[in-house]
C-alpha positions as CSV (number, residue, x, y, z in Angstrom):
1,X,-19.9,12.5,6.7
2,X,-16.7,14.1,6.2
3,X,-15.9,17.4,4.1
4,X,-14.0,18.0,1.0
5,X,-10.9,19.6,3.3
6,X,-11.1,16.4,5.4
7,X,-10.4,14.3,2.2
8,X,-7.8,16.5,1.1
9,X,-5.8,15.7,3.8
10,X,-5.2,12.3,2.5
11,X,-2.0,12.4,0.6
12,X,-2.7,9.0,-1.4
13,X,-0.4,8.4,-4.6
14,X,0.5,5.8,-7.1
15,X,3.6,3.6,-6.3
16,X,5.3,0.4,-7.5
17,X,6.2,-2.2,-5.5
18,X,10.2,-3.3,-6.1
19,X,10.4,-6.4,-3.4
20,X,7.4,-8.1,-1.3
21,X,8.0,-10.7,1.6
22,X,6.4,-12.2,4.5
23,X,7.0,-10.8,7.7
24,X,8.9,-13.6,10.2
25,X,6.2,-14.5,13.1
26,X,3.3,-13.1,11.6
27,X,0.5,-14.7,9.5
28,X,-1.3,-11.9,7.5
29,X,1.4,-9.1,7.0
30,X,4.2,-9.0,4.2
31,X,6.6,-6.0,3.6
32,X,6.4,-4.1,0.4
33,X,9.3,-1.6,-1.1
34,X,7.4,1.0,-2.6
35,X,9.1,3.1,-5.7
36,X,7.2,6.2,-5.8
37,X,9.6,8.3,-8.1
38,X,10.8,10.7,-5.8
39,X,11.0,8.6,-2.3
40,X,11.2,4.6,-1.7
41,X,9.7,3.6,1.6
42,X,8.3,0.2,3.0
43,X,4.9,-0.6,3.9
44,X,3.6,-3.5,5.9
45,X,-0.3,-4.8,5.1
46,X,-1.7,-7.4,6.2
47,X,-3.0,-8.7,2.9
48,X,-0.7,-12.3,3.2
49,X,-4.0,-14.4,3.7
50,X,-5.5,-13.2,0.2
51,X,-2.0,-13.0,-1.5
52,X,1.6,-14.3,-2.1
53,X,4.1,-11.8,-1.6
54,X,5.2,-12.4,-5.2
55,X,1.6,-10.9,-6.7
56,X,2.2,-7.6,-5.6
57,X,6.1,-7.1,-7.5
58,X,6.1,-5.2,-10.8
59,X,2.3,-3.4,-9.8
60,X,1.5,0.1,-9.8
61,X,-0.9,0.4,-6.5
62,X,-2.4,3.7,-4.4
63,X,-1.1,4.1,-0.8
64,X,-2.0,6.5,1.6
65,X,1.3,8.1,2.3
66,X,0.8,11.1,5.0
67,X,-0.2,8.4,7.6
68,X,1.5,8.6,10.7
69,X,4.5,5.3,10.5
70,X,3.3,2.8,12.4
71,X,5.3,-0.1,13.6
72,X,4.3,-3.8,13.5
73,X,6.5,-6.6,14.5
74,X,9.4,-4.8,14.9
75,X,9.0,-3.0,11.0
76,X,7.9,0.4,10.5
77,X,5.3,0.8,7.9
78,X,5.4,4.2,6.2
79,X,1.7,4.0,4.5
80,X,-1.3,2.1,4.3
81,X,-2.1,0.0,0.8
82,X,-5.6,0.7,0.1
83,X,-8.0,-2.8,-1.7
84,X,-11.4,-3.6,-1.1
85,X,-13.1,-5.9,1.6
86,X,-16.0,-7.6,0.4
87,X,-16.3,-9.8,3.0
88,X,-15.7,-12.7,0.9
89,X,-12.4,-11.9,-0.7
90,X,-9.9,-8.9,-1.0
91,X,-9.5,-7.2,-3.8
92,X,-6.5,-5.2,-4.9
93,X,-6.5,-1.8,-6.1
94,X,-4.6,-0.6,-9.5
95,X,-4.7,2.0,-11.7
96,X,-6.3,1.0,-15.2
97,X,-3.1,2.1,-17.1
98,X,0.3,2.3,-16.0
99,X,0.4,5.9,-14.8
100,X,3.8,8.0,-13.5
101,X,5.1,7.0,-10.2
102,X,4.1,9.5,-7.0
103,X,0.7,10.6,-9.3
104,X,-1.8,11.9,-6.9
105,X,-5.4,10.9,-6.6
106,X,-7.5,13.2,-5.6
């Protein structure tokens, strides 16, 4: 269990993803540019298995953004895309209306 400080510590907010593309020499990860109103960064997931690169452009999605950047195959990701695993399939995360870019959940 974890306490309600804990969770606030996650900085998670709304972003839109301008380009998506499959990272050279890798199998599951693809590079997102991520609009989120005040700051664009890039964010590498590993979601290529369950999805074209193409399904994520134009979608509003949450990313944990106060993660420290971690780099895989060579690009530094600046967040972590957050979907659901039910073991079967992945499912992707949106908000159910279009909502203003960098909106915080909490």
């Amino acid at each position: 269990m974890i306490t309600i400080e804990d969770f606030q510590k996650l900085d998670i907010r709304i972003g839109k993803v301008l380009s998506a593309e499959k990272v050279k020499g890798a199998d599951k990860l693809i590079k997102l540019e991520i609009d989120f109103g005040a700051e664009k960064r890039q964010v590498v997931t590993g979601m290529a298995e369950f999805f074209a690169p193409d399904y994520f452009v134009g979608k509003q999605i949450p990313v944990i953004v106060n993660l420290e950047p971690r780099t895989l195959k060579g690009i530094e990701s600046q967040g972590m895309v957050l979907s659901v695993n039910t073991g079967e399939e992945l499912v992707f995360l949106q908000p159910e209306k279009e909502v203003p870019l960098g909106s915080i959940i909490g």
